[in-house]
Structures are given as C-alpha cells and as structure tokens.
N, C-alpha and C positions, 0 to 999 in steps of 0.2 A: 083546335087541339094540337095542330102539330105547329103553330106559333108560340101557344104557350109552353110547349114542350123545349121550343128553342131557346124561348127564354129563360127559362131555367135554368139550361143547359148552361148558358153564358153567366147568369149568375154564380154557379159553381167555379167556373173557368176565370173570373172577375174574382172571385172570394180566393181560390186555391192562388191564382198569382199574385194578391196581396200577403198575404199568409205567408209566402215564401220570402215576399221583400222583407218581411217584417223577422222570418227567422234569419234572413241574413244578414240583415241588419244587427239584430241581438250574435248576432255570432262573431259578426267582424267587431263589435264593443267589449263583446268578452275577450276577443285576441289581442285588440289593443289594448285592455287595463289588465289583465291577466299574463294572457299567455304568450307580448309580446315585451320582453324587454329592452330594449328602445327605449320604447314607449315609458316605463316604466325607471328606467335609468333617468328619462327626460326629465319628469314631473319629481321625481326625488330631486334631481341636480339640480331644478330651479328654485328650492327651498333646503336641500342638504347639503353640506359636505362630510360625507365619510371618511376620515384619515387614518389608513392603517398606522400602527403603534407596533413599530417591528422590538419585538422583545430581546434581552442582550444573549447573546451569543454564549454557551455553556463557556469557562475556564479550564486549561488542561494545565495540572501539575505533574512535577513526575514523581517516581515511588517516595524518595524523602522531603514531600510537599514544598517542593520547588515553585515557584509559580516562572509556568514554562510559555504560554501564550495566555494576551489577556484582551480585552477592549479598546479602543477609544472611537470619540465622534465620529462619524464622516456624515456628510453632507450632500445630498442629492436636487436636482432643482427640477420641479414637477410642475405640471399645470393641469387644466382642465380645457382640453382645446375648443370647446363649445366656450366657455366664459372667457378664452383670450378675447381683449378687446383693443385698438389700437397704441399700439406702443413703439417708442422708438430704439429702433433696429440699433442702430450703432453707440447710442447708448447702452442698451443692455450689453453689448459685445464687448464694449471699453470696462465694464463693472465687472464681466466675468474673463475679460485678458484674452480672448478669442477674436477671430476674424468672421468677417459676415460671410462669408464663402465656406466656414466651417459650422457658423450655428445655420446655417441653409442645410449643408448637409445631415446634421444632427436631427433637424425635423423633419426631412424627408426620409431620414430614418427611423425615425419614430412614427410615421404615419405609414409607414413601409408593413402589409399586412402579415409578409412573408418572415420578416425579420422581427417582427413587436405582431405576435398572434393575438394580444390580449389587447389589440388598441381598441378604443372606442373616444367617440367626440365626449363624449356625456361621465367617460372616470377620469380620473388620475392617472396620468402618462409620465414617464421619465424622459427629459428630454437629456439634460447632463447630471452624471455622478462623480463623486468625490469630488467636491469643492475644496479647496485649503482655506484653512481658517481664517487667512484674509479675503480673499474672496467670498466666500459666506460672510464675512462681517460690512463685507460694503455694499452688497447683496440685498442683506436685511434692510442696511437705512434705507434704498432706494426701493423696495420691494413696490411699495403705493404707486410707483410709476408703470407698473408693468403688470396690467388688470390679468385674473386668470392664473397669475405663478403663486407658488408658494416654495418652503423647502422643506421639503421631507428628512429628519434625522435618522440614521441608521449608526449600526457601531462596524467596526473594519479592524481585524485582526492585526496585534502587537503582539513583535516576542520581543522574549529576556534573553536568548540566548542565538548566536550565531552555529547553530546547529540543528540537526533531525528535521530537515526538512522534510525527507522521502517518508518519514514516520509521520510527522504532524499533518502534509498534507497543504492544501490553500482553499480559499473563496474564489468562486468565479460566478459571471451571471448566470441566471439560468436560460438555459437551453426550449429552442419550443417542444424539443424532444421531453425535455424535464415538467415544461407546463402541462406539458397531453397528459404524464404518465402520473403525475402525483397534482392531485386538485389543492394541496398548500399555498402551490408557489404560482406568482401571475407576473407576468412578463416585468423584468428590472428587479426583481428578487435574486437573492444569492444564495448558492446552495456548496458545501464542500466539493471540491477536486482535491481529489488523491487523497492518501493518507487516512487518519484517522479521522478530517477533516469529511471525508467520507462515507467511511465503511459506519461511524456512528454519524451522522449527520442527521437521524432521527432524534436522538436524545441529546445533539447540541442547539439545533435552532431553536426550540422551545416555541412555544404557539403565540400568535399573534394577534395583538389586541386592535380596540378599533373605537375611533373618537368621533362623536355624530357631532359637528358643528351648521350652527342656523346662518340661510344668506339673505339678503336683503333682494329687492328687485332687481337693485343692479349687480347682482354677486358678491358685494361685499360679506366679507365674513363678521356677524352681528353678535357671537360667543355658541357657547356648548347651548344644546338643544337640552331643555327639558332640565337645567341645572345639572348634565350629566350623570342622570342616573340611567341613561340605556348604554351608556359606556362598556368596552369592555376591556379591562386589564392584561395585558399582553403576560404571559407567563417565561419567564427564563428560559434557558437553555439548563441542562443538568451539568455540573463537571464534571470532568475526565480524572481520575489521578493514574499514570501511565503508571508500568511496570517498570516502564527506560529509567535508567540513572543518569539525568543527564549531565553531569561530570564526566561520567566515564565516555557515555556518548560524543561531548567535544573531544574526550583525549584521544578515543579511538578515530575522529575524522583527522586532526591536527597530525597521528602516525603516518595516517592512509592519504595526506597531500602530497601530489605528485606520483602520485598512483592511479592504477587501475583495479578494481576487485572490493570485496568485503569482510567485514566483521561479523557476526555471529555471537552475543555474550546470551547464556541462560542461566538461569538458576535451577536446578535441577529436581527442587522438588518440589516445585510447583508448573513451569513451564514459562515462568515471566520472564520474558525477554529483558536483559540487561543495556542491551546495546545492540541497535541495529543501523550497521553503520555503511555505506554504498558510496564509494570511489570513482568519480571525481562526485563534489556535491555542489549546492549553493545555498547561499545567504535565505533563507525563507521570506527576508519582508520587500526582496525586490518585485514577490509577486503580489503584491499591496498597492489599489491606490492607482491613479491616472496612470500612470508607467506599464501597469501589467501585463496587457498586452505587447506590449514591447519586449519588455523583458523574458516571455514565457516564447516569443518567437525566438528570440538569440537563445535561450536553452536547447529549442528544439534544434538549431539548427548546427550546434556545437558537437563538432566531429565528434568528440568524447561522450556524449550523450547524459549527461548530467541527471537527466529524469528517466531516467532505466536505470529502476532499481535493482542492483546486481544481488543484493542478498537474498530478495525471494524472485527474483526472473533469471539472476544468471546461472543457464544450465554447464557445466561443468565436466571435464572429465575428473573425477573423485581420486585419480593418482591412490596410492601407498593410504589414505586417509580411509579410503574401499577394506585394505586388510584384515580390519578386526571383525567387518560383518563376513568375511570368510569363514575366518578361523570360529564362529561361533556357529555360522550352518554344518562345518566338515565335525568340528564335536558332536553336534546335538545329532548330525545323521549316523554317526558313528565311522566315519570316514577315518577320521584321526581321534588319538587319544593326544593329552599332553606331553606324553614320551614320544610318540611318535617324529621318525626324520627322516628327511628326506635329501636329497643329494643335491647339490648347487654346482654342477661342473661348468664351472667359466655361464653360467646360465641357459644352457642348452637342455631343452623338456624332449625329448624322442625325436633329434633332429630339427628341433625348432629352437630356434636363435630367440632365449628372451632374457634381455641384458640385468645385469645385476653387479656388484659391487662385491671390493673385497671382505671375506669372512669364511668364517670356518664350516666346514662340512662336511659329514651331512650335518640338518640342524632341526631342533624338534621347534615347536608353537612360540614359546615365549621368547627365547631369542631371536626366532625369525622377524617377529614383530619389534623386536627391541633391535635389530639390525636392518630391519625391513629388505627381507630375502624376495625376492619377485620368484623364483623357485619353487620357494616353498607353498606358495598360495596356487602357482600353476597346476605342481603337481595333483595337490588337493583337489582341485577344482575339476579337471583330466578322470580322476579316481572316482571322483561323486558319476562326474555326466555319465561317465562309459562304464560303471560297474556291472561287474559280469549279471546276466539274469534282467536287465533292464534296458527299455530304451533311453537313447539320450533329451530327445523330445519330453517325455515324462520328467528324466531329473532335473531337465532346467528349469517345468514348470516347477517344481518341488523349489528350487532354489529360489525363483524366484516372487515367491510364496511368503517365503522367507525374509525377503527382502522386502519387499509392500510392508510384511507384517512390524519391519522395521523403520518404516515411514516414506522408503523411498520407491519411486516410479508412480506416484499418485501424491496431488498439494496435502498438507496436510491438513490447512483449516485456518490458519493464522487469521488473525483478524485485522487484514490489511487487505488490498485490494489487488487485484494483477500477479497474485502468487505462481511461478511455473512449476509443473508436474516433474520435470526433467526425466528423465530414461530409460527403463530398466528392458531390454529387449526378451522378446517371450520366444516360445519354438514356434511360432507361427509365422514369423518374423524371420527367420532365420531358414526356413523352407520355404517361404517368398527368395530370400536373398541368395540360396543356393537354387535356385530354381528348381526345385523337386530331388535334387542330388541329398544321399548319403550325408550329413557330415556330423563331428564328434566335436569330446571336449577337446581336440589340439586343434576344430577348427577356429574354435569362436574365443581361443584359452585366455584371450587380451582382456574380456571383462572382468576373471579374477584378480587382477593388478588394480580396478579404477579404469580403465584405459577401453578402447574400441570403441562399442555404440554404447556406453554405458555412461551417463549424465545426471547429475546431479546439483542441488541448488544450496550454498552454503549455509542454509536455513536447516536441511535436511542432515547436510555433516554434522552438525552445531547440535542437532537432535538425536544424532546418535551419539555423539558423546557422553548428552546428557543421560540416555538410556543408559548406557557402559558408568556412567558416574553413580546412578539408582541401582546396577549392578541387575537390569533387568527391566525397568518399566520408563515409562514417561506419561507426559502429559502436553495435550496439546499447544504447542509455541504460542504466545500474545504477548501484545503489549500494552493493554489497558488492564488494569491492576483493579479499579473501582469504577463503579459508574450511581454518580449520587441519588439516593433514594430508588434504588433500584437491585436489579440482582445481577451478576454478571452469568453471560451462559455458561447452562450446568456441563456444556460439551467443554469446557479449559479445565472443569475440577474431576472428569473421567481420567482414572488411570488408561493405559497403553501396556498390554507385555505380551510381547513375543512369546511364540511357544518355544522358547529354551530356558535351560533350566539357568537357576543363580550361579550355581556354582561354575559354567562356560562362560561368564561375564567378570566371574572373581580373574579366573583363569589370564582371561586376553587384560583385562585391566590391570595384572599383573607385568604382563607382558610391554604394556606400556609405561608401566612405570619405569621398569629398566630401562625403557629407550631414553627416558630423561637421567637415569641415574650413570647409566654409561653407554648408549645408544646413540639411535641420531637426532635426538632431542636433547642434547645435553645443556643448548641455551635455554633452556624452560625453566631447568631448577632456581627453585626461590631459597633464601635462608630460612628454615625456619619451618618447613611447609612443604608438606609433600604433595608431588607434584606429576600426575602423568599424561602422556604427550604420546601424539602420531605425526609423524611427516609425511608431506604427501610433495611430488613431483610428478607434475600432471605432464604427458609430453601434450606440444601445440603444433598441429603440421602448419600453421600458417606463423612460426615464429617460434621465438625461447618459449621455454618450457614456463607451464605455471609453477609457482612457489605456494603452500598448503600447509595449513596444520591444524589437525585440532588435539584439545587436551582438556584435563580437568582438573581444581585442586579445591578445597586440601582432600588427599587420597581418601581418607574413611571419613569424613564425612562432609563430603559436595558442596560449594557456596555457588560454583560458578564454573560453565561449564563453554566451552570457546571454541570457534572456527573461525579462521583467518585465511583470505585465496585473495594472492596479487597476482595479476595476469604479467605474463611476460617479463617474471622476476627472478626466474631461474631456481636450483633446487629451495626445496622446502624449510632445510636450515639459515639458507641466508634472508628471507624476509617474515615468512609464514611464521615459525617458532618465535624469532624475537619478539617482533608484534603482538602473537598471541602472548608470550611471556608477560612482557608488560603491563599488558590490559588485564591479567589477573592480578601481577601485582601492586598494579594502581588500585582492583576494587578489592584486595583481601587485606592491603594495607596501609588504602588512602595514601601512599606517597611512592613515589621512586626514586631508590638508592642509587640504581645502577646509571647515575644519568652518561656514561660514555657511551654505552648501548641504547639508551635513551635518544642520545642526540644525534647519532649514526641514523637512527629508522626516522626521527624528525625530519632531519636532511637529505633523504638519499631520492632519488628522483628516477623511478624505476620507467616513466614515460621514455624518458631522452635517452637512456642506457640500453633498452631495447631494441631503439630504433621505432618504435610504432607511430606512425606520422595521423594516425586518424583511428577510429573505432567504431 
C-alpha cells in the first residue's frame, strides 16, 4: 500500500515537471516569435528590406507668394550592419573623399548606443549624411562593391533670399531627447530648430512612407515585395505662406547692418507681422549640409550673438516709447484730463532730479508727448500711486493691471519659439526691494519714463503701437499668415482691448502725431501720408544710451505699425525714427525717395561709434 502510494506520488512529481518543461518551452517560442523583437527584426531582415520614403518637406512663401524656402536632394549613406559583408576599406573611403581614421570614427558612432539610441544590427543605420552630388554619383556606380550599403534620399532646405533667418528657423538631426519624446522620428531623422522651422514643424514634415523590398539569400535586393502593393506613400509636409514681406524683411536687415537691436513691422489689423528683423543676423543656408555644425558653433560663439533673437528676447528699457501707456492709465483713472498741466522746472519732481529738455511750461497730455516731457508722466504717475484715500501698493497693482492688459510683463503668444516676458515690476516687488520700508510714487517715479526695473521686448512696443493705431484693440503678433489645408489658431483671429476707453487712444495718438508734425519725431514724416511717431531714449548704465522708436501710418487708417531699438545708438531721433521712417516708407510706397537719409542709416556703423567691443 504505501509502495504503491509512492508510486504515484512520483508519477504526479514526473508528470508536473514535464508539464512545466513543456509550458516553458511554449512560452520561451511565443517570446521569441511574438514578444521578442530581435527575433523578429531578424527573420524580417533575412527576407525584407523596409525603406523609409521620407516625404518633402512643407514650402514657406511669404505674404505676396514669394517662394522664400524650398527643397532640394540630399543624400545619406545607410546600411544594415547585420548584411555588411566584406568590403574594401579604402576604397569606400577614396569614393566618399574621407580618411579611414574618420569613417572608423563615424561607425563607432553609429554603433555608439548612447549617441544613435535607435541602432540595432537587424534596421537601417546612418552612417554618413549629405553626400554632394558627386560623391553620391560615384557612390552609386561602385555601390555592388560594398555588400550591406545603400543610400537613402532625403530633401535639405534651400532659400531664395539672404534673410529671416531668426524667423524661418533650420533643420538639425534629431536629438535622443526628440526620439523618447515623439515616436515619428528614429535616430538620423531631422526635425526644425528654431524658427518656424519649429514652432510648425508638425505641419512641415508631413508623414512618412515606407517601401517593402525582397532580398535573396545573400541580401541582395531582388525588387518590391508583392509588386508593391503593401507600400506606403510618404505624405508631404503642408506649406507655410508667412505674414513676413520679405522685401521689407531684407530692407529692414540691410538698415540694421552694423548694428545691434530690432525691427518690429505689424499690420494692425490683423496682427501679421510685417518684418521681424534681429541685429546682427546670418545667411540661413550656412546652416545646411556637411558645414552645419561648424557653422552653428562660430554663431554661437560670436561675441554679438547672432542667434538671440533680440526682437522677442531682447528685454529693454522702453525709454519715452513707455509715455503713451501713461498718459492712457492717468486718463482712464481720471488722474489727468487732456487740459490738464503740469510744471517742468529744469525737470525737478518734489526735489528729485528727473532730467528733461528744453520746452515750455507747464504743459498739458499732447504736447508732452509731442515734446516728450519726462515731467509730465512723473508727475502723473506720483499722483495715481499716492492719491489721497489710497494705498500705494494698491495703485501700482491698478497700474500695472493696466499694463498686462496692454500686452506687456507677460509673452504675448507669438508663434515663434523663445519669446521673453520682459518686466513690469508689481508692489510685491518693491516691499521685497525696500525691505518692509514705507515707499511711494517718488520712490519707484523712474518707471513712468520707460526707465528703472521696467523691460520690455520690441515685439511688445511694436504691439502697442498697433493697439494706439486700432485706437484701442489688437491682436495677437504672428507670423505665419496660412497654413495649407488647415485652419490657423483661432487665438491670432481673438481681438485684445484694454479696458480704456477710444476716445484716450484718439487723444495720445494725437499727441503723436504732433511729435512728427513739429515734435521730436519730425524725421518720420512721409510726403503725402500722415504719419505718427514716439521717440524713445533708453538710458544704458553700461554705455550710450539706447536710440527707440515707434510709430504708425497712414494716421486714420493703419497699414503698418513699427518699432525700431539700436543699442548703443544714442537719442531716439538719430537712428530709431529714421530707420523706423523708412521701413514704412518702403512698405506704404514700395520705394524710397529720400535716399541721402537712406544712405546715412545704410552706412552708419553704430557698433564702432559706441565703443562696444563684445555683447
């Protein structure tokens, strides 16, 4: 009884440990035909080649169907490092113009898991890209020598125009940061840097097709599988057509050579950027092609900084260009009426020294702005903080409420990448800064000029003009105008308005038009077109003052609306106003008359007159 009881026993213990071999058996066949791709890769690549069919790259034109960047070839040389089979080294090296000390390094970089996260023996590796078209042509005849390669075709970004770099943006490879984060792109794919190249770089790369080709035993490629019908057809990229005029856009860099600072053009009643133009700039196709990395390191390392974009990063003190978002908060709070005036003695505010220029006094709203009184915005500004019955804490925030609501101390939204917020300092800020102390409006009085801790991005100036040109509203800044078969976001077609009334925007836009009619805007006026203007004179405590301006024309009804800021150029009428002048009169009437003023801001070289040795 208790022998046959053993045997049993063992029976069971003999059955259950078959039982187990047999499910682990069936489990480790289902990991390898299943669930291990390896495995899977292998048995495809011994009978497939899959060849991605990278689709062409979307076309950007600008607003009057320019065609501003377009296509052509380039050439990549790929293999499949499971199917290389013996080849001769310094042959391939003499076909492609390289040393054998550099194509060693190129495969160890390519087999490098940290640097190529997507390598595997069993896909499609990149070993070298951008071929030139003689090298791809001597390439192909020898290809049969070098078992395992092939060349992969891709297209690589041409412009038409030696401009808008900072706007258009470039190709670079992708990053393993870019492979984790979007499952598109696998290791030696290209995705936009900077620019619009960018911020759309969803609706330019377009999706990507794929070509199933049959191999032989020995990897030869024997044609398309199945007469190509599991193919799949690579889709385009969408075109761009910008807002930018890129006319205007070269004329505005060609002013701003030998400069530092930006342009600013909007149209104002839409929001489309005319011209966004960032001083010093470069050539956009030197980031194209074998050279790129070369080239994008001498940018970077270029005292002047070429790729900092000053028109939405450079924060700013707003100078005299600040005055008209005064004189609009001190109306609408009821501070000031347009009679209202206030005293300019030698610029002295209750014992405080705040300089100013000669002009008559006292002086009420429109003259001040048309003389640009530093006075008169002080006083105002002294009046709001400290009014009797209230704290000063309260009316800054009040002001600067005010100011947000007018686009500035917060980006706006533009549809470019790396936009700065620039400044607007709140009471919280300022009881950090006095350490728990007391203080008023004659502490902090320098932000009513532009001036102190108050910054701003000549994107923001540029958008308040256009607001003062709508005599009340905007819309958010861009610069892409259409995007094909598609809708642009409904956030560029939202109105913007402050809560002040029209009639405090007819008022101060009055007030600027005098400053061009007999003010200190008086290089602004155009023949024929009226035309108004603010000057701004930023001080710099590490050097000359900035030179600023913005303005707008024709006066009733807005084409184009302008901010101009050269660093280190001195007051506002010697570079800010002409430049801004010009650039409207180039877009309101295709040409310029006034070329001695032309050729003055062509040639004038505000770097070396400065003194600025770096930036």
């Amino acid at each position: 009884m208790s022998k046959d009881y053993n045997l049993a026993k063992r029976k069971y213990v003999i059955a259950g440990f078959i039982s187990l071999i047999v499910v682990i058996y069936i489990f480790r066949l289902f990991t390898l035909q299943v669930g291990d791709d390896k495995y899977k890769e292998n048995a495809e690549s011994n009978a497939f080649l899959r060849r991605v069919i990278y689709p062409a790259r979307g076309l950007v034109y600008d607003r009057n169907d320019r065609l501003v960047v377009f296509n052509q070839p380039a050439y990549d040389v790929m293999l499949i490092p499971k199917d290389v089979g013996d080849f001769d080294t310094l042959a391939l090296c003499d076909v492609l113009g390289i040393t054998k000390q550099q194509l060693i390094e190129k495969w160890m970089e390519m087999r490098n898991p940290r640097k190529n996260p997507g390598y595997s023996a069993y896909t499609p590796q990149k070993l070298i890209s951008h071929l030139s078209q003689e090298d791809y042509g001597r390439l192909q005849e020898k290809l049969y020598l070098f078992p395992g390669f092939f060349i992969q075709t891709r297209t690589v970004r041409q412009y038409n125009y030696n401009a808008a770099s900072n706007i258009l943006g470039n190709i670079r490879e992708v990053s393993a940061a870019d492979v984790e984060r979007d499952r598109y792109y696998r290791s030696g794919d290209y995705t936009g840097d900077l620019g619009v190249e960018k911020s759309y770089e969803t609706h330019l790369r377009g999706v990507k097709g794929v070509e199933i080709l049959m191999k032989d035993a020995y990897g030869r490629i024997k044609g398309k599988y199945d007469n190509g019908i599991h193919d799949v057809a690579p889709i385009s990229g969408r075109n761009l057509t910008l807002s930018i005029d890129i006319e205007l856009q070269e004329y505005g860099e060609r002013l701003m050579a030998n400069k530092i600072g930006a342009i600013v053009a909007i149209e104002p009643a839409t929001g489309e950027i005319l011209a966004l133009v960032t001083a010093p700039n470069y050539d956009p196709s030197i980031l194209v092609g074998k050279d790129r990395g070369k080239n994008y390191a001498m940018l970077v390392r270029d005292p002047y900084k070429p790729l900092y974009d000053r028109a939405l990063q450079g924060a700013y003190p707003p100078g005299s260009t600040f005055k008209p978002t005064q004189g609009l908060i001190f109306l609408q709070e009821g501070i000031i009426t347009t009679s209202t005036q206030y005293p300019c003695y030698h610029g002295y505010i209750n014992r405080i020294r705040v300089g100013c220029h000669g002009h008559g006094s006292p002086i009420a709203l429109k003259p001040a702005l048309q003389t640009s009184c530093n006075a008169y915005f002080c006083w105002g500004f002294k009046n709001m903080i400290d009014k009797r019955g209230t704290k000063p804490s309260g009316q800054l925030t009040k002001w600067k409420d005010y100011l947000v609501e007018m686009g500035y101390g917060y980006r706006l939204g533009v549809d470019l990448p790396s936009e700065s917020r620039g400044f607007i300092p709140n009471a919280d800020f300022y009881s950090k800064s006095f350490r728990g102390a007391n203080w008023s409006g004659n502490s902090v009085i320098s932000v009513s000029i532009g001036q102190g801790e108050v910054l701003a991005t000549p994107l923001q100036i540029a958008n308040l003009c256009a607001t003062i040109a709508n005599r009340g509203y905007f819309f958010t800044p861009h610069v892409v105008k259409h995007i094909a078969d598609t809708v642009i976001d409904s956030k560029f077609t939202e109105k913007h308005a402050p809560h002040i009334k029209r009639q405090y925007y007819e008022d101060v836009a009055e007030g600027m038009r005098m400053a061009v009619l007999g003010g200190t805007c008086r290089t602004a006026a155009l023949p024929g077109i009226e035309v108004a203007g603010k000057t701004g004179t930023a001080q710099n405590p590490h050097g000359k003052d900035h030179s600023a301006f913005m303005g707008f024309a024709p006066y009733d009804k807005p084409k184009i609306a302008i901010a101009v800021y050269v660093e280190n150029a001195g007051f506002g009428a010697t570079y800010g106003v002409p430049i801004g002048s010009l650039m409207m009169e180039k877009y309101l009437t295709g040409k310029v008359e006034r070329t001695a003023l032309e050729e003055r801001m062509l040639n004038s070289n505000t770097i070396i007159s400065s003194g600025v040795k770096s930036h």
